[in-house]
MIVEXTOR-763395 format. One line per 5 residues: number of its first residue (from 1); for each residue x, y, z of C-alpha. Coordinates in steps of 0.05 Angstrom, whole numbers. Layout:
N
NUM = X:Y:Z  ...
This chain:
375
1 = -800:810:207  -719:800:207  -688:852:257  -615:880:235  -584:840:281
6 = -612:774:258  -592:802:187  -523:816:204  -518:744:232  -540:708:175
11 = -493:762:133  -432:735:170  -455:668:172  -451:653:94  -388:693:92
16 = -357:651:141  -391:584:106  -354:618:49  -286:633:72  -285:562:99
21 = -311:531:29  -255:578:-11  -201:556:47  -213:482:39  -214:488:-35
26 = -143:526:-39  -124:461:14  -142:408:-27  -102:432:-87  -40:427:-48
31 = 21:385:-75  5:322:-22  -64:305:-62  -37:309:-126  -77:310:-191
36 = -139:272:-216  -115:248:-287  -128:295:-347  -129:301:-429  -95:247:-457
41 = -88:209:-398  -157:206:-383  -168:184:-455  -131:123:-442  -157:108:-375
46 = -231:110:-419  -217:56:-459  -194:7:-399  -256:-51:-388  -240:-39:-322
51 = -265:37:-326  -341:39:-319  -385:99:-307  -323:155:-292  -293:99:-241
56 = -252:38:-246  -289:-12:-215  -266:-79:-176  -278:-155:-206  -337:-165:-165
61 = -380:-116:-125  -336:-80:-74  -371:-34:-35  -322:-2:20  -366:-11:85
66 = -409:-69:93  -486:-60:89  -494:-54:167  -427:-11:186  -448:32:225
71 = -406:95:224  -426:132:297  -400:63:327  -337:64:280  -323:132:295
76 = -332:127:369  -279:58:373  -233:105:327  -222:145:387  -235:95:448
81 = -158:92:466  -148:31:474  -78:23:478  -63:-46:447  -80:-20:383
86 = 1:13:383  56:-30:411  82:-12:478  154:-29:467  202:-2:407
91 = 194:-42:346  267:-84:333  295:-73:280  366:-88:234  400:-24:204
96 = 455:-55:144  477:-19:88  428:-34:41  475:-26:-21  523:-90:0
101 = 493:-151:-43  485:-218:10  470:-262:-48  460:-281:-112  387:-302:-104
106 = 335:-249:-87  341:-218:-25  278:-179:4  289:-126:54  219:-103:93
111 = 211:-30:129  150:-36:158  82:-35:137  76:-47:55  152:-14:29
116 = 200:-68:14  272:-79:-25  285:-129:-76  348:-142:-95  360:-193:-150
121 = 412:-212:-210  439:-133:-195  371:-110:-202  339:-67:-146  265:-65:-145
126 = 228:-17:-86  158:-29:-72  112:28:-49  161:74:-12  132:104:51
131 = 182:133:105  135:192:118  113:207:211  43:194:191  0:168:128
136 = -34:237:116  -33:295:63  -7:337:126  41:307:177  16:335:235
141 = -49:292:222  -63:224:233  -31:164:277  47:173:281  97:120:256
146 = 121:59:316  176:86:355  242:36:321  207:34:252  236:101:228
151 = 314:68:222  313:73:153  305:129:104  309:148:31  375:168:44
156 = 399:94:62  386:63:-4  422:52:-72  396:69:-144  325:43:-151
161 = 328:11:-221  243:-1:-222  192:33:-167  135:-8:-163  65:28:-140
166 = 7:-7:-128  -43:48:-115  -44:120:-92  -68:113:-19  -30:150:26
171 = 1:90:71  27:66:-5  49:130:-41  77:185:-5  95:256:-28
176 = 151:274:5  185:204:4  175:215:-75  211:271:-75  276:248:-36
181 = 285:182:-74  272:232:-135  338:226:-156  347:148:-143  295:127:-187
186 = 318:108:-256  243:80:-273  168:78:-242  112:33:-255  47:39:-224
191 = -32:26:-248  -72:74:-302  -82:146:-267  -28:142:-210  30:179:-260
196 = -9:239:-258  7:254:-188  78:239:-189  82:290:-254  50:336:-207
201 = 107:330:-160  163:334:-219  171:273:-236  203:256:-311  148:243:-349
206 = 193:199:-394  207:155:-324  132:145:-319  94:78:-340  25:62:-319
211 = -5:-10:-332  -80:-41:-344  -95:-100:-304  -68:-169:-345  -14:-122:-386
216 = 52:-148:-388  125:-107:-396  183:-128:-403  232:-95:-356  299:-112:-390
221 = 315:-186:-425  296:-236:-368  256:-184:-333  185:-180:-339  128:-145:-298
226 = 51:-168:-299  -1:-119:-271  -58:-158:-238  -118:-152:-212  -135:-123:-137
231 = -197:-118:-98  -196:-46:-70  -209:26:-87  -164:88:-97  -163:160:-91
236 = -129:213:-48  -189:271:-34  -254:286:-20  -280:277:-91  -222:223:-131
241 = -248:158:-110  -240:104:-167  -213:158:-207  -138:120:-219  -136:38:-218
246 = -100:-10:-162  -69:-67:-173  -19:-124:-160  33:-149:-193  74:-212:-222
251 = 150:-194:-223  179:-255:-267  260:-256:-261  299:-306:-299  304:-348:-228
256 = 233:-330:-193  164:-305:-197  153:-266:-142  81:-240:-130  60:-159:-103
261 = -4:-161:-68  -13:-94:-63  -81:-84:-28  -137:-128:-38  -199:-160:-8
266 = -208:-238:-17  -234:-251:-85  -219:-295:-140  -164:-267:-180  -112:-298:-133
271 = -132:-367:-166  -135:-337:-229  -77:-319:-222  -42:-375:-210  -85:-415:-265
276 = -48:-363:-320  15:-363:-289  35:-421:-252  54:-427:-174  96:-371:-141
281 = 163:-376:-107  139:-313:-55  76:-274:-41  77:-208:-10  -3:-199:24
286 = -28:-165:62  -51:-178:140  -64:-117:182  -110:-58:177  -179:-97:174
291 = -243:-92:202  -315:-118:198  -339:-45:187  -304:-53:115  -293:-127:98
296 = -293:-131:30  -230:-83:11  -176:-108:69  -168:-192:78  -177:-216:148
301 = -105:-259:170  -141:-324:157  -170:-301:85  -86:-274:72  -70:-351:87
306 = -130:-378:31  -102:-327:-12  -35:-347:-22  -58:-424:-19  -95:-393:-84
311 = -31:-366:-115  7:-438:-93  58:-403:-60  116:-432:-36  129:-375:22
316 = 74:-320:44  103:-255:69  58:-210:99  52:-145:101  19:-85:118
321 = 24:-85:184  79:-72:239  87:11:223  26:47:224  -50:45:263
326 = -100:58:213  -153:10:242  -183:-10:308  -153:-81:313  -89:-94:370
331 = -29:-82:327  -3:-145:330  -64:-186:325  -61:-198:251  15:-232:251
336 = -12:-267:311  -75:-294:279  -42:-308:209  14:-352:243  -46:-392:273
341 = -77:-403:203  -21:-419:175  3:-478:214  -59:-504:212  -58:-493:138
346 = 23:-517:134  32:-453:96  112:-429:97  113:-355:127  178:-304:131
351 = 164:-259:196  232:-214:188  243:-158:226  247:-81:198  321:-93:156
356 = 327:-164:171  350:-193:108  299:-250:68  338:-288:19  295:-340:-35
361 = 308:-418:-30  362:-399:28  341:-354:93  272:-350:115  274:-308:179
366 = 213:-338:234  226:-310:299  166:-280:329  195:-208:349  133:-178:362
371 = 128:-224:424  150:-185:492  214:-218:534  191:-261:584  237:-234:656
Protein backbone atom coordinates (compact mmCIF):
# COMPACT_ATOMS: atom_id res chain seq x y z
CA UNK A 1 0.00 0.00 0.00
CA UNK A 2 1.36 3.71 -0.96
CA UNK A 3 1.99 5.69 2.38
CA UNK A 4 1.28 9.68 2.15
CA UNK A 5 4.66 10.35 2.00
CA UNK A 6 5.45 8.19 -0.97
CA UNK A 7 2.23 9.93 -2.46
CA UNK A 8 3.34 13.31 -1.88
CA UNK A 9 6.67 12.38 -3.65
CA UNK A 10 5.38 11.14 -6.69
CA UNK A 11 2.76 14.33 -6.45
CA UNK A 12 5.79 16.69 -6.64
CA UNK A 13 7.65 14.64 -8.85
CA UNK A 14 5.28 15.04 -12.02
CA UNK A 15 4.80 18.60 -11.08
CA UNK A 16 8.30 19.21 -11.18
CA UNK A 17 8.63 16.85 -14.59
CA UNK A 18 6.00 19.38 -15.53
CA UNK A 19 7.23 22.72 -14.69
CA UNK A 20 10.46 21.62 -16.42
CA UNK A 21 8.54 20.32 -19.67
CA UNK A 22 6.30 23.86 -19.72
CA UNK A 23 9.83 25.83 -18.92
CA UNK A 24 11.70 24.23 -21.84
CA UNK A 25 8.76 24.65 -24.06
CA UNK A 26 8.35 28.61 -23.32
CA UNK A 27 12.58 28.32 -24.06
CA UNK A 28 12.45 26.95 -27.24
CA UNK A 29 10.03 29.48 -28.66
CA UNK A 30 12.42 32.19 -27.98
CA UNK A 31 13.56 34.64 -30.86
CA UNK A 32 17.27 32.72 -31.28
CA UNK A 33 15.41 29.40 -32.74
CA UNK A 34 13.26 31.04 -34.94
CA UNK A 35 10.33 29.47 -36.77
CA UNK A 36 9.77 26.11 -38.54
CA UNK A 37 8.21 27.31 -41.98
CA UNK A 38 4.35 27.67 -42.16
CA UNK A 39 1.11 28.12 -44.67
CA UNK A 40 2.21 29.09 -47.81
CA UNK A 41 5.68 28.59 -47.28
CA UNK A 42 5.39 25.22 -46.38
CA UNK A 43 3.29 24.74 -49.50
CA UNK A 44 6.13 25.56 -51.58
CA UNK A 45 8.73 23.79 -49.69
CA UNK A 46 6.07 20.53 -50.57
CA UNK A 47 6.46 20.62 -54.00
CA UNK A 48 10.53 20.71 -53.94
CA UNK A 49 11.92 16.90 -55.27
CA UNK A 50 14.19 17.49 -52.72
CA UNK A 51 11.33 17.36 -49.89
CA UNK A 52 10.58 13.74 -49.05
CA UNK A 53 8.56 12.42 -46.13
CA UNK A 54 8.17 16.07 -44.03
CA UNK A 55 12.17 16.50 -44.59
CA UNK A 56 14.44 17.63 -47.28
CA UNK A 57 16.66 14.98 -47.81
CA UNK A 58 20.45 14.94 -49.12
CA UNK A 59 21.57 13.44 -52.82
CA UNK A 60 22.62 10.29 -51.40
CA UNK A 61 21.99 8.72 -47.97
CA UNK A 62 23.34 11.05 -45.26
CA UNK A 63 22.92 9.84 -42.02
CA UNK A 64 24.57 12.34 -39.38
CA UNK A 65 26.68 9.78 -37.22
CA UNK A 66 28.21 6.91 -38.77
CA UNK A 67 26.81 3.35 -38.02
CA UNK A 68 29.38 2.64 -35.12
CA UNK A 69 29.59 6.36 -33.43
CA UNK A 70 29.43 5.76 -30.38
CA UNK A 71 28.00 8.66 -28.40
CA UNK A 72 29.29 7.83 -24.51
CA UNK A 73 32.88 7.98 -26.25
CA UNK A 74 31.94 11.24 -28.23
CA UNK A 75 30.58 12.78 -25.33
CA UNK A 76 33.36 11.90 -22.97
CA UNK A 77 36.31 13.42 -25.75
CA UNK A 78 33.74 16.54 -25.87
CA UNK A 79 34.88 17.30 -22.49
CA UNK A 80 38.49 15.69 -22.21
CA UNK A 81 40.26 19.23 -22.27
CA UNK A 82 42.57 18.80 -24.29
CA UNK A 83 43.92 21.99 -24.97
CA UNK A 84 45.11 21.92 -28.63
CA UNK A 85 41.71 21.81 -29.71
CA UNK A 86 41.74 26.12 -29.05
CA UNK A 87 44.84 28.00 -30.10
CA UNK A 88 47.08 29.16 -27.39
CA UNK A 89 48.16 32.38 -28.90
CA UNK A 90 45.71 35.37 -30.27
CA UNK A 91 44.64 34.72 -33.70
CA UNK A 92 46.39 37.70 -36.17
CA UNK A 93 44.45 39.45 -37.75
CA UNK A 94 44.19 42.87 -40.36
CA UNK A 95 41.52 45.53 -39.24
CA UNK A 96 40.98 48.07 -42.80
CA UNK A 97 38.08 49.88 -43.46
CA UNK A 98 36.19 47.57 -45.24
CA UNK A 99 34.27 50.24 -47.36
CA UNK A 100 37.64 51.53 -49.39
CA UNK A 101 37.57 49.46 -52.80
CA UNK A 102 41.51 47.88 -53.45
CA UNK A 103 40.52 46.81 -56.88
CA UNK A 104 38.62 46.40 -59.62
CA UNK A 105 38.62 42.60 -59.61
CA UNK A 106 36.93 40.78 -56.73
CA UNK A 107 38.33 41.18 -53.56
CA UNK A 108 37.36 38.56 -50.70
CA UNK A 109 37.71 39.56 -47.19
CA UNK A 110 37.51 36.38 -44.53
CA UNK A 111 36.46 36.81 -40.61
CA UNK A 112 36.92 33.65 -39.45
CA UNK A 113 35.23 30.56 -39.58
CA UNK A 114 32.50 30.52 -42.74
CA UNK A 115 31.47 34.75 -42.95
CA UNK A 116 33.25 36.34 -45.75
CA UNK A 117 33.08 39.84 -48.00
CA UNK A 118 32.92 40.01 -51.61
CA UNK A 119 33.43 42.96 -53.16
CA UNK A 120 33.16 43.06 -56.94
CA UNK A 121 32.24 45.59 -60.02
CA UNK A 122 30.65 47.93 -56.82
CA UNK A 123 28.79 45.03 -55.73
CA UNK A 124 29.12 43.84 -52.03
CA UNK A 125 28.14 40.32 -51.40
CA UNK A 126 28.32 38.93 -47.42
CA UNK A 127 28.32 35.31 -46.90
CA UNK A 128 26.80 33.82 -43.71
CA UNK A 129 27.39 36.63 -41.16
CA UNK A 130 28.36 35.34 -37.73
CA UNK A 131 30.12 37.87 -35.23
CA UNK A 132 28.14 36.38 -32.30
CA UNK A 133 30.85 35.06 -28.50
CA UNK A 134 29.60 31.62 -29.16
CA UNK A 135 27.52 29.56 -31.89
CA UNK A 136 24.46 28.94 -29.53
CA UNK A 137 20.74 30.08 -29.16
CA UNK A 138 22.12 31.61 -25.72
CA UNK A 139 25.51 33.22 -25.46
CA UNK A 140 26.49 32.09 -22.33
CA UNK A 141 26.50 28.48 -23.85
CA UNK A 142 28.82 26.76 -25.91
CA UNK A 143 32.71 27.25 -26.83
CA UNK A 144 33.59 31.09 -26.95
CA UNK A 145 35.01 32.82 -30.07
CA UNK A 146 39.43 32.85 -30.49
CA UNK A 147 40.75 35.66 -28.58
CA UNK A 148 41.93 38.24 -32.03
CA UNK A 149 38.98 36.89 -34.15
CA UNK A 150 36.40 39.37 -32.70
CA UNK A 151 38.19 42.62 -34.70
CA UNK A 152 35.45 43.02 -36.78
CA UNK A 153 31.84 43.69 -36.31
CA UNK A 154 28.58 44.52 -38.09
CA UNK A 155 29.31 47.86 -37.36
CA UNK A 156 32.60 47.91 -39.67
CA UNK A 157 30.94 47.18 -42.93
CA UNK A 158 29.27 49.08 -45.83
CA UNK A 159 25.71 48.47 -47.42
CA UNK A 160 25.36 44.72 -48.12
CA UNK A 161 23.80 44.75 -51.62
CA UNK A 162 23.03 40.55 -51.47
CA UNK A 163 23.32 38.30 -48.05
CA UNK A 164 24.00 34.98 -48.99
CA UNK A 165 22.84 32.04 -46.41
CA UNK A 166 23.58 28.75 -46.87
CA UNK A 167 21.73 27.06 -44.06
CA UNK A 168 20.29 27.88 -40.65
CA UNK A 169 22.89 26.30 -38.33
CA UNK A 170 23.92 28.39 -35.75
CA UNK A 171 27.84 28.80 -36.66
CA UNK A 172 26.10 30.09 -40.25
CA UNK A 173 23.08 32.22 -39.24
CA UNK A 174 23.08 34.13 -36.28
CA UNK A 175 20.27 36.10 -34.56
CA UNK A 176 21.67 38.87 -33.21
CA UNK A 177 24.21 39.53 -36.04
CA UNK A 178 20.85 39.61 -38.20
CA UNK A 179 19.56 42.10 -36.42
CA UNK A 180 22.58 44.68 -36.39
CA UNK A 181 23.32 44.35 -40.15
CA UNK A 182 19.37 44.74 -40.29
CA UNK A 183 19.64 47.94 -41.67
CA UNK A 184 22.66 47.20 -44.16
CA UNK A 185 21.03 44.67 -46.01
CA UNK A 186 19.35 45.83 -49.17
CA UNK A 187 18.62 41.93 -50.21
CA UNK A 188 18.83 38.19 -48.72
CA UNK A 189 19.03 34.94 -50.42
CA UNK A 190 19.13 31.78 -48.66
CA UNK A 191 17.63 27.95 -49.37
CA UNK A 192 13.62 27.00 -49.13
CA UNK A 193 12.52 27.33 -45.29
CA UNK A 194 15.47 29.55 -43.91
CA UNK A 195 13.23 33.13 -44.66
CA UNK A 196 10.92 32.11 -42.11
CA UNK A 197 13.27 32.70 -39.34
CA UNK A 198 14.60 35.88 -40.42
CA UNK A 199 10.69 37.14 -40.78
CA UNK A 200 10.56 36.01 -37.26
CA UNK A 201 13.24 38.38 -36.30
CA UNK A 202 11.65 41.45 -38.55
CA UNK A 203 13.03 41.04 -41.43
CA UNK A 204 11.22 42.73 -44.74
CA UNK A 205 9.51 40.08 -46.08
CA UNK A 206 9.81 41.86 -49.56
CA UNK A 207 13.91 41.54 -48.92
CA UNK A 208 13.41 37.79 -48.58
CA UNK A 209 14.24 35.16 -51.47
CA UNK A 210 14.64 31.54 -50.83
CA UNK A 211 16.00 29.17 -53.71
CA UNK A 212 15.53 25.20 -54.71
CA UNK A 213 18.65 23.46 -55.42
CA UNK A 214 19.63 24.00 -59.48
CA UNK A 215 17.36 27.42 -59.53
CA UNK A 216 18.96 30.19 -61.01
CA UNK A 217 18.33 34.32 -60.33
CA UNK A 218 19.51 36.85 -61.71
CA UNK A 219 20.84 39.38 -59.32
CA UNK A 220 20.99 42.52 -61.55
CA UNK A 221 22.22 42.41 -65.52
CA UNK A 222 25.61 40.54 -65.30
CA UNK A 223 24.76 39.15 -61.97
CA UNK A 224 23.49 35.87 -61.53
CA UNK A 225 23.16 33.41 -58.44
CA UNK A 226 22.83 29.46 -58.76
CA UNK A 227 21.67 27.49 -55.65
CA UNK A 228 23.36 24.08 -55.60
CA UNK A 229 23.35 21.17 -54.09
CA UNK A 230 24.99 20.38 -50.38
CA UNK A 231 25.45 17.31 -48.47
CA UNK A 232 24.27 18.17 -44.90
CA UNK A 233 21.23 18.70 -42.75
CA UNK A 234 19.52 21.73 -41.12
CA UNK A 235 17.53 22.76 -38.32
CA UNK A 236 17.92 24.93 -35.18
CA UNK A 237 15.83 22.80 -32.14
CA UNK A 238 15.05 19.82 -30.70
CA UNK A 239 12.35 18.86 -33.19
CA UNK A 240 13.31 21.05 -36.90
CA UNK A 241 15.76 18.78 -38.38
CA UNK A 242 15.44 18.70 -42.34
CA UNK A 243 12.63 20.94 -41.87
CA UNK A 244 14.38 24.07 -44.20
CA UNK A 245 16.97 23.00 -47.20
CA UNK A 246 21.03 23.75 -47.34
CA UNK A 247 22.81 24.50 -50.03
CA UNK A 248 25.72 26.01 -52.02
CA UNK A 249 25.96 28.31 -54.43
CA UNK A 250 27.37 29.55 -57.99
CA UNK A 251 27.78 33.42 -57.90
CA UNK A 252 28.38 34.15 -61.80
CA UNK A 253 29.70 37.99 -62.22
CA UNK A 254 30.41 39.33 -65.61
CA UNK A 255 34.36 38.61 -64.80
CA UNK A 256 34.15 35.31 -62.47
CA UNK A 257 32.34 32.37 -61.20
CA UNK A 258 32.99 32.12 -57.85
CA UNK A 259 31.71 29.01 -55.98
CA UNK A 260 29.91 28.98 -52.00
CA UNK A 261 30.43 25.73 -50.44
CA UNK A 262 28.42 26.25 -47.74
CA UNK A 263 28.51 22.92 -45.69
CA UNK A 264 28.78 19.71 -47.24
CA UNK A 265 30.04 16.14 -46.98
CA UNK A 266 32.05 14.68 -50.08
CA UNK A 267 29.61 13.59 -52.62
CA UNK A 268 29.14 13.96 -56.17
CA UNK A 269 27.50 17.16 -56.86
CA UNK A 270 30.90 18.99 -56.82
CA UNK A 271 31.56 17.20 -60.30
CA UNK A 272 28.23 17.82 -61.28
CA UNK A 273 28.72 20.84 -60.79
CA UNK A 274 31.36 21.64 -62.69
CA UNK A 275 29.98 19.33 -65.69
CA UNK A 276 26.81 22.07 -65.90
CA UNK A 277 28.82 24.94 -65.30
CA UNK A 278 32.21 24.88 -66.33
CA UNK A 279 35.52 25.29 -64.11
CA UNK A 280 35.57 27.92 -61.28
CA UNK A 281 37.87 30.88 -60.78
CA UNK A 282 37.49 30.36 -56.57
CA UNK A 283 35.96 27.82 -54.23
CA UNK A 284 35.09 28.66 -50.82
CA UNK A 285 35.01 24.77 -48.77
CA UNK A 286 35.03 23.89 -46.06
CA UNK A 287 38.03 22.20 -43.75
CA UNK A 288 37.51 22.23 -40.04
CA UNK A 289 34.89 20.88 -37.72
CA UNK A 290 35.07 17.04 -38.77
CA UNK A 291 35.12 13.91 -37.15
CA UNK A 292 34.85 10.13 -37.77
CA UNK A 293 31.85 10.06 -35.27
CA UNK A 294 29.89 12.01 -38.23
CA UNK A 295 31.71 11.57 -41.58
CA UNK A 296 29.32 11.90 -43.97
CA UNK A 297 27.99 15.66 -43.30
CA UNK A 298 31.59 17.56 -42.67
CA UNK A 299 34.63 16.72 -45.53
CA UNK A 300 37.86 15.60 -44.01
CA UNK A 301 40.94 18.35 -45.36
CA UNK A 302 42.02 15.77 -47.89
CA UNK A 303 38.25 15.06 -49.24
CA UNK A 304 38.03 19.50 -49.29
CA UNK A 305 41.19 19.13 -51.72
CA UNK A 306 39.19 16.18 -54.16
CA UNK A 307 36.41 18.45 -53.92
CA UNK A 308 37.49 21.42 -55.46
CA UNK A 309 39.68 19.23 -58.02
CA UNK A 310 35.87 18.22 -58.78
CA UNK A 311 34.72 21.83 -59.29
CA UNK A 312 38.25 22.50 -61.48
CA UNK A 313 39.05 25.26 -59.47
CA UNK A 314 41.61 27.46 -60.15
CA UNK A 315 42.15 28.62 -56.19
CA UNK A 316 40.51 26.68 -53.07
CA UNK A 317 39.81 28.82 -50.09
CA UNK A 318 38.92 27.13 -47.11
CA UNK A 319 36.93 27.77 -44.62
CA UNK A 320 35.23 26.93 -41.59
CA UNK A 321 37.72 26.84 -39.45
CA UNK A 322 40.08 29.36 -37.52
CA UNK A 323 37.02 30.99 -35.11
CA UNK A 324 35.16 28.59 -33.30
CA UNK A 325 35.64 24.75 -31.51
CA UNK A 326 32.75 22.81 -32.36
CA UNK A 327 34.59 19.45 -32.77
CA UNK A 328 37.26 17.41 -31.07
CA UNK A 329 40.06 17.81 -33.72
CA UNK A 330 43.42 20.39 -32.79
CA UNK A 331 42.24 23.66 -34.18
CA UNK A 332 44.65 23.96 -36.59
CA UNK A 333 44.95 20.51 -37.79
CA UNK A 334 42.63 20.86 -40.74
CA UNK A 335 44.70 24.01 -42.53
CA UNK A 336 47.64 21.93 -41.61
CA UNK A 337 46.44 18.71 -43.22
CA UNK A 338 44.73 20.46 -46.31
CA UNK A 339 48.09 22.34 -47.17
CA UNK A 340 49.67 18.73 -47.21
CA UNK A 341 47.01 17.46 -49.69
CA UNK A 342 47.20 20.08 -51.63
CA UNK A 343 50.80 20.20 -52.65
CA UNK A 344 50.68 16.85 -53.23
CA UNK A 345 47.66 17.46 -55.31
CA UNK A 346 49.31 21.01 -56.89
CA UNK A 347 46.03 22.53 -55.91
CA UNK A 348 46.39 26.68 -55.56
CA UNK A 349 45.19 27.58 -51.89
CA UNK A 350 44.62 31.41 -50.34
CA UNK A 351 45.44 31.03 -46.44
CA UNK A 352 44.60 34.93 -45.51
CA UNK A 353 44.45 36.07 -42.31
CA UNK A 354 41.06 37.48 -40.46
CA UNK A 355 40.83 41.04 -42.81
CA UNK A 356 43.69 40.25 -44.98
CA UNK A 357 42.56 41.26 -48.27
CA UNK A 358 42.20 38.25 -51.31
CA UNK A 359 42.06 39.84 -54.64
CA UNK A 360 41.11 37.32 -58.03
CA UNK A 361 43.91 36.80 -60.79
CA UNK A 362 46.17 39.38 -58.57
CA UNK A 363 46.88 38.65 -54.59
CA UNK A 364 46.67 35.32 -53.25
CA UNK A 365 47.75 35.65 -49.55
CA UNK A 366 49.94 32.08 -48.42
CA UNK A 367 51.64 32.76 -45.28
CA UNK A 368 51.03 30.15 -42.78
CA UNK A 369 49.88 32.47 -39.69
CA UNK A 370 48.67 29.83 -37.71
CA UNK A 371 52.27 28.62 -37.29
CA UNK A 372 53.88 29.90 -33.77
CA UNK A 373 57.29 32.29 -34.02
CA UNK A 374 60.16 30.29 -33.77
CA UNK A 375 62.60 32.51 -30.68
Amino acid sequence: MITKRIKKRMIFSLILIAVLAIGIYIFLQSAPFGNPPSNARLERIKKSPNYKDGVFKNLSPTPVMADDASYVDMIKKQFSGDSAREPSQTIPSIKRDLTVILSEKPVITWFGHSTYLIQTGGKTILIDPVFCTSTSPVQFVGNKKYQGTEVYSPADFPGIDYLILTHDHYDHLDYQTTLDMKSKVRSYYMPLGVGSHLESWGIDTNKVHELDWWQEIDLEPGYKLVCLPARHFSGRSVTDRGKTLWASYLLITPTHKIYIGGDSGYDTHFKQIADKYGAVDIAFLESGQYNAYWPFIHMMPEETVKASKDLQAKVLMPVHWGKYTLALHPWDEPIKRLMIEAHKQNVTVATPMIGEPVVLDSILPNSKWWMPEKK
